[in-house]
C-alpha positions in Angstrom: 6.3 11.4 -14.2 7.4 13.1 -17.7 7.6 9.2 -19.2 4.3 8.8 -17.9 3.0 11.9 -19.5 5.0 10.9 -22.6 3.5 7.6 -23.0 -0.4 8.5 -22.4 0.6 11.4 -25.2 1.9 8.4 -27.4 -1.8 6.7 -27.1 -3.7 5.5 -29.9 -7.4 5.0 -28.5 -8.3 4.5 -32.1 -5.9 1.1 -31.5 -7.0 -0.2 -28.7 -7.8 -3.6 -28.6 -9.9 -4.6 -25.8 -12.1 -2.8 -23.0 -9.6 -3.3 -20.5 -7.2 -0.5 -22.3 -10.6 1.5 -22.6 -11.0 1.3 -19.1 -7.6 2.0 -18.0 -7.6 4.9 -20.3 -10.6 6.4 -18.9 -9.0 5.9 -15.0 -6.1 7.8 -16.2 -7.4 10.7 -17.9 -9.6 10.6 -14.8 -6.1 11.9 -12.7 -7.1 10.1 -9.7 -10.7 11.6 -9.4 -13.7 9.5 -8.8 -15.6 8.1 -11.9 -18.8 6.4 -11.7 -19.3 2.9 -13.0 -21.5 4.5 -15.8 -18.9 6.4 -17.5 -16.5 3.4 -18.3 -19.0 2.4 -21.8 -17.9 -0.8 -22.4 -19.2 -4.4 -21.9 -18.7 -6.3 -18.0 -16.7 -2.9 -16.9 -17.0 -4.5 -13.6 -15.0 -7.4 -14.4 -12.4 -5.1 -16.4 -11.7 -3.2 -13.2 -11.7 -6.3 -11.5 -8.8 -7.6 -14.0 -6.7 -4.3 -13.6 -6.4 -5.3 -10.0 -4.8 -8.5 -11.0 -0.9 -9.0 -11.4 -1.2 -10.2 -14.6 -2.9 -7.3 -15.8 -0.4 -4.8 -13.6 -1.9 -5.1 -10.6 -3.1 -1.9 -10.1 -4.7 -0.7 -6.9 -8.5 0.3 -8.2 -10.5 2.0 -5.6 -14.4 1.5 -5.3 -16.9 3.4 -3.2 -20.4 3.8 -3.2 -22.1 6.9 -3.9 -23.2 7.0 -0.5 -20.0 6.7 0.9 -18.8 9.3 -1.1 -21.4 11.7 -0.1 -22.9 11.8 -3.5 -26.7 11.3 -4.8 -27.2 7.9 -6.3 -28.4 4.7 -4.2 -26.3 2.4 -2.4 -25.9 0.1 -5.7 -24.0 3.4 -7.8 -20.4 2.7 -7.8 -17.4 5.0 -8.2 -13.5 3.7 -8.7 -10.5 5.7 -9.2 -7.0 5.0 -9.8 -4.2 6.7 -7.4 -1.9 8.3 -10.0 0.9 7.3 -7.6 -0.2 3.5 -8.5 1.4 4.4 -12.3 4.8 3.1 -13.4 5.6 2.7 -17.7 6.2 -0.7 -16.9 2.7 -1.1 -16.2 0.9 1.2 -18.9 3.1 -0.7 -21.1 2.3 -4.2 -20.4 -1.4 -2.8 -20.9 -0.9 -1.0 -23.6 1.0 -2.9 -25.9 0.8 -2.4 -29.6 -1.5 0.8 -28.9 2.0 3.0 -28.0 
């Protein structure tokens, strides 16, 4: 988990190059909480998430609940996602984060 730690201390966000690191990034620094759909700021955040789940993309395992089934306030159309830290490997945050490191 040190490497890990390492490697999101290494990050430029000034670098980044595309929403998909901006969301990732914001799932991390998140440390498996839940984060609602409004938080992400960037274009079709929905589809980015939807891209992290993909193996080309890492594959990660992105969680989404509603607000209602998380026992929150906000109607049945607010969203929440988090990422389970133990879903993290350098492999991965490297293959997303490529030129950032």
């Amino acid at each position: 988990m040190s490497t890990l730690v390492t490697l999101m201390n290494k990050l430029n966000r000034r670098r980044f190059s595309n929403n998909t690191q901006r969301v990732l990034h914001t799932l991390i620094i998140a440390k498996g909480e839940w984060v609602p759909r409004s938080t992400f700021r960037v274009a079709s955040a929905g589809s980015r998430l939807r891209d992290l789940r993909k193996d080309s993309f890492g594959g990660f395992d992105i969680q989404c609940r509603s607000a209602a089934s998380l026992g929150l306030t906000g109607g049945r159309h607010t969203f929440y996602y988090r990422l389970p830290l133990k879903d993290l490997s350098v492999n991965k945050l490297q293959s997303i984060f490529e030129g950032v490191v």
